[in-house]
Every structure is written in structure tokens, then in C-alpha cells.
C-alpha positions in Angstrom: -5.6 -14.1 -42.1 -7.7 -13.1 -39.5 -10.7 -14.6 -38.1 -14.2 -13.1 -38.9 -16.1 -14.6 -36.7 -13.8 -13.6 -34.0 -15.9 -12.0 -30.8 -14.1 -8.4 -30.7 -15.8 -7.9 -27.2 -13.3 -10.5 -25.4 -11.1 -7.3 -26.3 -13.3 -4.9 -23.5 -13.3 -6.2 -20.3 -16.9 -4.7 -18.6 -15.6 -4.8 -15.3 -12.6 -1.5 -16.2 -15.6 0.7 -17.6 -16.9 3.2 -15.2 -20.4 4.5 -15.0 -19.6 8.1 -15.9 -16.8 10.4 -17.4 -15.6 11.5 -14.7 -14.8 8.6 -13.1 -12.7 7.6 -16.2 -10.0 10.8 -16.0 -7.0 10.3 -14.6 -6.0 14.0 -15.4 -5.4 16.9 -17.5 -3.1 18.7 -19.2 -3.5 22.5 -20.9 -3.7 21.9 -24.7 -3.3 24.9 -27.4 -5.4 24.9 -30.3 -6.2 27.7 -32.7 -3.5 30.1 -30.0 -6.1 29.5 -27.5 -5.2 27.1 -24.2 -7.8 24.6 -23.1 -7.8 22.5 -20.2 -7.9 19.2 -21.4 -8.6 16.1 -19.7 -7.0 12.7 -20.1 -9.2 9.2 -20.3 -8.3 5.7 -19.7 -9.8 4.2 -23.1 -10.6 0.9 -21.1 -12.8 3.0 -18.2 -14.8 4.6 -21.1 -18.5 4.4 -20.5 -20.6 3.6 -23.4 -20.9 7.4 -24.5 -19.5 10.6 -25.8 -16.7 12.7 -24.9 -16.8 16.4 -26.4 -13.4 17.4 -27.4 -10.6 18.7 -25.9 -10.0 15.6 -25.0 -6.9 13.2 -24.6 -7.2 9.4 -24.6 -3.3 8.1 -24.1 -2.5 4.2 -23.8 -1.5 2.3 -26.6 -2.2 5.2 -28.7 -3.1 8.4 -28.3 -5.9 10.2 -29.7 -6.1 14.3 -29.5 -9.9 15.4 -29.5 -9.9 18.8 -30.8 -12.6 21.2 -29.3 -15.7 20.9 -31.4 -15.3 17.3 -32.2 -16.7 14.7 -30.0 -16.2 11.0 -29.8 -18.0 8.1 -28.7 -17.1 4.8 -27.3 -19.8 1.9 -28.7 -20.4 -1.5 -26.4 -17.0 -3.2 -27.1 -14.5 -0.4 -26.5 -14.6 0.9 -30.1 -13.8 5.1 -30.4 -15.8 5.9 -33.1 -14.6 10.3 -33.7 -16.6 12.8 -35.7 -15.1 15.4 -37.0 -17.1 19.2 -37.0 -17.9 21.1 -40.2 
């Protein structure tokens, strides 16, 4: 049973996030969605800044999550992606 007190933030550490997007791409690859090719670039989830990446997107590690264009996702203040989906 797990813990519900349990500080998720321990998860995070501060000192990996960097300051802007940019700094937290480690590269791109060309993506097709709909039969149309976007360059998409690639994020280290643990260098997310605390804001919002605008799909295409790729965030590989652990997992990997696929940010179609048109979506967007946001990283909150312990490392959480939080993704919203457009209408």
C-alpha cells in the first residue's frame, strides 16, 4: 500500500531542470501525422522547465509520450506532464 503522505517532489531533482525549452532538447526526429511530416523535437522529461510544450513533441525516457500537433503539455513543479488534448 503506498504512502500518502509521501513527498512526490524527492522524485524531481531541481538541479536537471533547465530554464527554457530549448535547453531541454536533445534532438529531433521528422514525425508524420495526418500524411503531413513535422519536425519534431525530443525532450529530456527531467530538464523540463515548469511550462508548456506545444505538440509535436517527443518526451522518450522511461516512457515515451508522442505530442500530436495541436495538443500541448505542461510540466507542473514536481516533474508531473499534465497533456491536453485539442477539440
Amino acid at each position: 500500500m503506498s504512502d500518502p503522505t509521501q513527498d512526490l517532489a524527492c522524485l524531481l531533482d531541481p538541479e536537471q531542470r533547465r530554464a527554457t525549452l530549448a535547453a531541454a532538447q536533445t534532438g529531433q526526429h521528422d514525425v508524420v501525422f495526418d500524411g503531413k511530416t513535422h519536425a519534431t523535437p525530443l525532450y529530456a522529461r527531467e530538464a523540463l522547465p515548469a511550462d508548456e510544450i506545444q505538440g509535436s513533441a517527443i518526451n522518450p525516457r522511461d516512457t515515451t509520450l508522442l505530442i500530436p500537433p495541436g495538443d500541448r503539455v505542461r510540466s507542473d513543479a514536481i516533474g508531473n506532464l499534465i497533456l491536453e488534448v485539442a477539440p
